[in-house]
N, C-alpha and C positions, 0 to 999 in steps of 0.2 A: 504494500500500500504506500502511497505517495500523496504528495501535495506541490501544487502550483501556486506558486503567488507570483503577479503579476507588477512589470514596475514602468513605470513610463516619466522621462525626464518632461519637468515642466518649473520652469524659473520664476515665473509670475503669476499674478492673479489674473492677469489680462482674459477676460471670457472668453476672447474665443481660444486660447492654447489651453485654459485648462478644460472646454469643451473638445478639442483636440484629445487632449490627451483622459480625461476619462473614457472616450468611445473608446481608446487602444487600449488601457487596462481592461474595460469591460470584456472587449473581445478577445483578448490573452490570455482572461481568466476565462473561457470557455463560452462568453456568452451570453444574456442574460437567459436565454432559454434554456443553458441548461439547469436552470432553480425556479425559476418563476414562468408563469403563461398566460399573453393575453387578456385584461382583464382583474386581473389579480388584484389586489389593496397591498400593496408593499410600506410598510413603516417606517420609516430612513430615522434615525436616533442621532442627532450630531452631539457633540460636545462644547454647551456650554456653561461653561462652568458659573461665570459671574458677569457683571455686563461691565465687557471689557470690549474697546473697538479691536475689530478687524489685524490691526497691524502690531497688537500689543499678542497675540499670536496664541492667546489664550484659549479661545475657541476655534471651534471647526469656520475655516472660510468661509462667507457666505458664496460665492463663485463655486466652490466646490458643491457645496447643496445643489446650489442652481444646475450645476452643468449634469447631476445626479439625478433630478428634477427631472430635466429637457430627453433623457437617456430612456431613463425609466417609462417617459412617457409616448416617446417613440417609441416604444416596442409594443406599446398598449398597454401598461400598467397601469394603475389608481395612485401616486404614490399623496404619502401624508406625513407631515413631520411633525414629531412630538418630544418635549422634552423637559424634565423638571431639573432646571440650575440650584446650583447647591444650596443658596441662600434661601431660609424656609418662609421669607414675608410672600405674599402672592406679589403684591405691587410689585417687591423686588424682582421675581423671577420674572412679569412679565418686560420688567425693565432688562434685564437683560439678555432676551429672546433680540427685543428692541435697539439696544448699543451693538448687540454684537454683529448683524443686520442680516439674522436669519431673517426675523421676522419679516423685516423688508424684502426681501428674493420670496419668502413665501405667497407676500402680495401680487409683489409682480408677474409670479409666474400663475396667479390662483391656487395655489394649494393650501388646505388648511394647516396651519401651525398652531398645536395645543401644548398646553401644561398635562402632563400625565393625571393631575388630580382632577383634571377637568370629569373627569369618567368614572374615577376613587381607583382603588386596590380590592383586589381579590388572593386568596393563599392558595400558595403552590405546593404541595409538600414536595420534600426532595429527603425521602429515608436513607441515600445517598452521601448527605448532606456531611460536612465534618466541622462546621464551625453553624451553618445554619439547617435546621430540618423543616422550616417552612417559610417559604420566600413571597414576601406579598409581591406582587407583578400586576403592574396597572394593567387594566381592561382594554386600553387602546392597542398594548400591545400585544395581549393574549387573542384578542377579533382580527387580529392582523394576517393575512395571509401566509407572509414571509416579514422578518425583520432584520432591517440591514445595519448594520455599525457604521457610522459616518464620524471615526474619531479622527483625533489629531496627535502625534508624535510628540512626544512632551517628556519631560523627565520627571519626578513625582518624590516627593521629599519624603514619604512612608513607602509606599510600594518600588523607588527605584525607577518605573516607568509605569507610563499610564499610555494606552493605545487601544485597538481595538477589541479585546478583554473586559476590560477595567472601565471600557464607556457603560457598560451599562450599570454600573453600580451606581451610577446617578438615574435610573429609573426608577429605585425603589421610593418608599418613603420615608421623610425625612430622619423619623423616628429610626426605624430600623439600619440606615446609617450611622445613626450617632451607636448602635448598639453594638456593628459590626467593626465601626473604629475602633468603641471600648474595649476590643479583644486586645491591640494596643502592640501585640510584639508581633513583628514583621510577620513569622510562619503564621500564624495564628490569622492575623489581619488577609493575608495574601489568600488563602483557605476561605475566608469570607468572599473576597472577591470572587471565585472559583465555582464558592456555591451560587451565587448568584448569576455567574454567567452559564451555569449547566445549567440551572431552571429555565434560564432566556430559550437558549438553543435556539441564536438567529443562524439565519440561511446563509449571509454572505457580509464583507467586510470591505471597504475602505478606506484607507487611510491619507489624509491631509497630511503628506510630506514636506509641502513645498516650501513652509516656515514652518519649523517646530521651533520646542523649546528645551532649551540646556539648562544646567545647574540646580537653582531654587525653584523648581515646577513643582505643582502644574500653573502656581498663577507671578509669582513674583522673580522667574527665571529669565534669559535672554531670550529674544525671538534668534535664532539659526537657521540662515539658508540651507535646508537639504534637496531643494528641486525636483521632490518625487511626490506623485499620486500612484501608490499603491490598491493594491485588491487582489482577493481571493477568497473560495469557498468556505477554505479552512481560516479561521482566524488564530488559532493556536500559530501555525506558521507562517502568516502575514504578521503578526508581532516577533516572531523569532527574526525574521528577517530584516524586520525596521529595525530593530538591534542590532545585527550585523552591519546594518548602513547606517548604524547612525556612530560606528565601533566600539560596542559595547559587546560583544561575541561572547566575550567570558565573562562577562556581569553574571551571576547567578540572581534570575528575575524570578522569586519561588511562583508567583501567579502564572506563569508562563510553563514553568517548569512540571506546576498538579497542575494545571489544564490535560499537560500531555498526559501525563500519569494516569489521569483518570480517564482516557481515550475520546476525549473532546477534540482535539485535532495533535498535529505532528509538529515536535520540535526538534526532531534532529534533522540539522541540516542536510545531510547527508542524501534523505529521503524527502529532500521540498526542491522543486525544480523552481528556477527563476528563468520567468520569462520577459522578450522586451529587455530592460539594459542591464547589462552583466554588472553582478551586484562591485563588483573591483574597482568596477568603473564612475561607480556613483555614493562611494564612500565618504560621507562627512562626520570627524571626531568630533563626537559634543563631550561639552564638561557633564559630569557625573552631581546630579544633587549631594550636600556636605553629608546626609546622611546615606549616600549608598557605599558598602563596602565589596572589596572587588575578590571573589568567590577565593573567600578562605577556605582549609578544610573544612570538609561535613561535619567533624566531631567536635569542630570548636566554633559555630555561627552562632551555637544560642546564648554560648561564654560570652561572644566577641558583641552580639548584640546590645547585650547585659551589661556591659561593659563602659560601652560608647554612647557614654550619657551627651543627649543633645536636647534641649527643651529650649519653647515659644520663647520670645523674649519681645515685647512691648517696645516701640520706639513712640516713646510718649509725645513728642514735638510731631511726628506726624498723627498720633489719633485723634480721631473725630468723635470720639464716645456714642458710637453709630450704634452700638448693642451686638451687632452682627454677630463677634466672636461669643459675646456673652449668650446667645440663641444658639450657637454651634456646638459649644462645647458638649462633648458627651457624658463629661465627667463632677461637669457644675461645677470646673475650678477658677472661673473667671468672672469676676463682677467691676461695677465702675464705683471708684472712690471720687470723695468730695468735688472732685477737680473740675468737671467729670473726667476722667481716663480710665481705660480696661488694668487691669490690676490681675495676676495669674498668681494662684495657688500652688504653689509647687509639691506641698505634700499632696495637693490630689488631680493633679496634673496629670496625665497619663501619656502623655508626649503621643500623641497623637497628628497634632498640626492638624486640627480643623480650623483654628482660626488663622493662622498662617495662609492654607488654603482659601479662605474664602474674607479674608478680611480687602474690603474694596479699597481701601488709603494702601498698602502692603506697607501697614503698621506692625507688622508681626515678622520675625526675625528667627537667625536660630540662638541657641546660647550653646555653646560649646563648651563641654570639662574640659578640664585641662590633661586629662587623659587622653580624650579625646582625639585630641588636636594633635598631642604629642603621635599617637597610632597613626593620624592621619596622613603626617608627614613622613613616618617612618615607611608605610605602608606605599606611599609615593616614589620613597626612594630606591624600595628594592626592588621591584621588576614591574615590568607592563604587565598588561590584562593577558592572561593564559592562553592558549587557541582553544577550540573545542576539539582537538589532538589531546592536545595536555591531559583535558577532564575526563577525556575518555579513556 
């Protein structure tokens, strides 16, 4: 058994190249006939996170939507886009449908664009499950014919990376995020993510290459040219491979890694054809988030974990005492003093980075041990990232 992911060079938002260049991933990856048929209600799920514009690289393109949109609709499909941003005010989320300018391409093209709770939640059980045994999954995308991942390439300061996997753990609700963070240490967290993307079981994946994000992601990282629109059936190995291209090969990504484990799709390269531009040729290093460590031994990740103490840290001159992080936190350790400013609890802190993640000033920072840092640099200095030779 094998898998194909599909890669197609595209340097700009300009509509017609990435209209160009989604038809050629679509038809690289086999098709859209071969998963969906005339007619059909196709779901497309982008990624956004907070309402951030366009160029701050946070969300999925709107041009990529769009040119998904235009794709899908040629062939005869229904499609519809839906999606609950992290932030749980409504106002806020539809504000950020609005900055990020899906909502805008959805007008333009006619297509509806909902908030998942427009519809509510229904439970999925998943006896399967190893961090969650029953997954709520909004209704819009359970009536949905097929569901497609339309995330973005981003670095992620808990999971390491966040891509087409890990988009939909912003469909659940809000609640049950904050519970699936609470889990708190990486294996544990990554397993949550896992469960929730077996319950999904979408049909097909693309990925917004063409600016991602390096470092402090998914929201307060650099934007980085990588000039690919990616896609394939298998999303397990459509994210194995935007790690390859983004050089991250030997990063141990555990969400990536129990996908495969659990036969949701294929992560050894070895067994994923790349179609369209040879992955050598379209290789861009991004910076690693301060919190990803680059695959130590197995017997020593959860020491090494445990170890490398890094917690939120407040840049008070920028906060706006918005409450944002105070509504995110999973763990109730953040509230606003006299000032008003956000003020974090470190005995019940659970270093999660929800409010890191979704704080809209990017008033929230890391705090580094001095452990930490010391590891970091040591760890820097003795060798690069391993091959997948090495691990094997």
């Amino acid at each position: 058994m094998s898998a194909t992911v599909a890669l197609a060079r595209c340097t700009s938002y300009d509509p017609g190249r990435v209209q160009q260049a989604m038809e050629r991933v679509l038809d690289l990856a086999g098709g859209i006939a071969a998963w969906a048929r005339p007619g059909d209600r196709v779901l497309l799920k982008p990624n956004v996170l907070l309402a951030a514009p366009p160029e701050r690289a946070v969300c999925t393109h709107p041009e990529v939507l769009r040119a998904a949109i235009r794709a899908l609709r040629a062939f005869g499909c229904r499609p519809v886009v839906a999606e609950q941003p992290g932030i749980g005010a409504l106002q806020s989320a539809r504000r950020a449908l609005e900055v990020s300018g899906i909502l805008g391409v959805c007008r333009e093209e006619g297509v509806d664009c909902r908030l998942f709770r427009e519809k509510g939640f229904s439970p999925v059980p998943l006896p399967a499950g190893k961090q969650v045994r029953e997954v709520m999954l909004p209704r819009e995308l359970q009536e949905a014919d097929h569901v497609v991942s339309l995330a973005k390439v981003k670095s992620h300061m808990q999971a390491a990376y966040t891509g087409a996997i890990k988009n939909f753990y912003g469909a659940i609700p809000f609640r049950q995020r904050k519970q699936i963070h609470a889990l708190a240490k990486y294996v544990r967290f990554s397993e949550g993510i896992v469960d929730v993307f077996q319950a999904v079981r979408p049909r097909f994946g693309i990925l917004d290459g063409i600016l991602g994000m390096e470092g402090r992601g998914p929201s307060a990282g650099k934007p980085r040219l990588l000039g690919l629109l990616m896609a394939s059936t298998d999303l397990v190995a459509l994210d194995r491979i935007a790690l390859a291209a983004v050089g991250w090969d030997g990063l141990r990504v555990r969400h990536v890694e129990d996908a495969a484990a659990r036969g949701l799709g294929i992560a050894d390269v070895r067994r994923i054809r790349v179609a369209g531009e040879r992955l050598d040729d379209v290789r861009v290093p991004f910076a690693l988030p301060p919190t990803a460590f680059r695959n130590p031994p197995r017997f020593l990740l959860d020491t090494l974990y445990n170890l490398w103490s890094i917690k939120p840290l407040v840049i008070r001159e920028k906060c706006t005492a918005c409450s944002t992080c105070v509504a995110a936190c999973p763990a109730g350790a953040i509230r606003l003093d006299d000032a008003p400013r956000a003020v974090i609890d470190y005995d019940r802190c659970i270093e999660c980075f929800c409010c890191h993640e979704l704080c809209p000033s990017d008033a929230v920072t890391e705090k580094q041990s001095s452990l930490k840092a010391v590891l970091s640099r040591l760890r820097r200095a003795i060798r690069p990232l391993p091959s997948d030779a090495d691990r094997s």
